[in-house]
C-alpha positions in Angstrom: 0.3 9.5 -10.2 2.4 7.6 -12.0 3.1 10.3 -14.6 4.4 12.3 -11.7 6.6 9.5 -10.4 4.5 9.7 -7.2 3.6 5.9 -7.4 5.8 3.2 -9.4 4.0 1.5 -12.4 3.2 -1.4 -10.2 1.5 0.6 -7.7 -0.4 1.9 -10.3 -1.6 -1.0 -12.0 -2.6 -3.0 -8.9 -4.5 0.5 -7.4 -6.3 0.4 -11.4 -7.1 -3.5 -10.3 -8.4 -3.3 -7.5 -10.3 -0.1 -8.5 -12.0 -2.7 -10.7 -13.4 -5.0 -8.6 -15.0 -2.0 -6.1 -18.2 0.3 -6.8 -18.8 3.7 -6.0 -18.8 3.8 -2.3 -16.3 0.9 -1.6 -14.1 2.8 -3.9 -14.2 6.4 -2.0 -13.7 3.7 0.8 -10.8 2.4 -0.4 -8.2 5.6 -1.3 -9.4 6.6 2.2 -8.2 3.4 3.3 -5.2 3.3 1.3 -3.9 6.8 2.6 -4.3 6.5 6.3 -2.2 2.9 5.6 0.6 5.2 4.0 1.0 7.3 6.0 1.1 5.1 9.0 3.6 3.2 6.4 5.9 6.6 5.9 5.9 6.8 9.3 7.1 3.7 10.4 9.7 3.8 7.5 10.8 7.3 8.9 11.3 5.5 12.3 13.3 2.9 10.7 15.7 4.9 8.6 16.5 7.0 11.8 17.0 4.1 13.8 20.3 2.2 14.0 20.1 -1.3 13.1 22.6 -3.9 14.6 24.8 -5.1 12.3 22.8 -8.4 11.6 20.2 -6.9 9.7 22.3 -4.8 7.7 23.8 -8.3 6.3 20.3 -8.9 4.7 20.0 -7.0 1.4 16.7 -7.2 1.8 16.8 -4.9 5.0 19.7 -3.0 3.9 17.5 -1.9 0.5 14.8 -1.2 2.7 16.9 1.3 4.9 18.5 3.4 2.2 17.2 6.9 2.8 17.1 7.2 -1.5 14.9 4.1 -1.6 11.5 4.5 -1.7 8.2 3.1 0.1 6.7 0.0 -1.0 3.3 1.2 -1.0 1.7 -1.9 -1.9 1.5 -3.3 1.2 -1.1 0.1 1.7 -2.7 -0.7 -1.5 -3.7 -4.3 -0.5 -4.4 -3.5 2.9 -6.9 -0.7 1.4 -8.5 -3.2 -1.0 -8.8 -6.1 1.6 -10.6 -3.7 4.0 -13.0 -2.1 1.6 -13.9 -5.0 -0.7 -16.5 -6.5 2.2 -18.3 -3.6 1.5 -18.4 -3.8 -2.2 -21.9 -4.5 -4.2 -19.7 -7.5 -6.2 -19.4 -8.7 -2.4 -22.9 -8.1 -1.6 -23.7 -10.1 -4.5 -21.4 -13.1 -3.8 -23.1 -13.2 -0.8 -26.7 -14.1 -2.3 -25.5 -17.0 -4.4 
């Protein structure tokens, strides 16, 4: 994905990370995860570069990045939100557990 430039090289090495720590199942788990997490992410960045923001929040660079049309998503945020939700199920979890 990154090859593509779908994903950013961070992106990629945190979803390789996380991949890691997850078995079969928790992994399958975990892109489902991750994609439904994007997209609700695109979304609400698609709602937020329409918007108009007061002139307040434009002083932030911080918010002013984030609301460039050019910029892109920060799909971390779904990439950790994938691994905290399907890391529970995981077999290394399951194993944790026991001890």
């Amino acid at each position: 994905m990154f090859y593509f430039g779908w994903l950013g090289g961070g992106d990629a090495k945190l979803i390789t990370a996380v991949s890691l720590w997850l078995d079969g199942g928790s992994l399958l788990r975990f892109f489902f995860t991750m994609a439904i997490w994007g997209g609700i992410l695109a979304l609400l960045f698609l709602f937020f570069r329409s918007a108009r923001l007061p002139e307040l929040l434009m002083k932030r660079p911080f918010i002013a990045r984030l609301a460039e049309p050019s910029a892109g998503i920060p799909y971390g945020v779904a990439i950790a939100i994938g691994g905290i939700l399907a890391y529970p199920h995981s077999a290394l979890w399951q194993l944790a557990g026991r001890i």
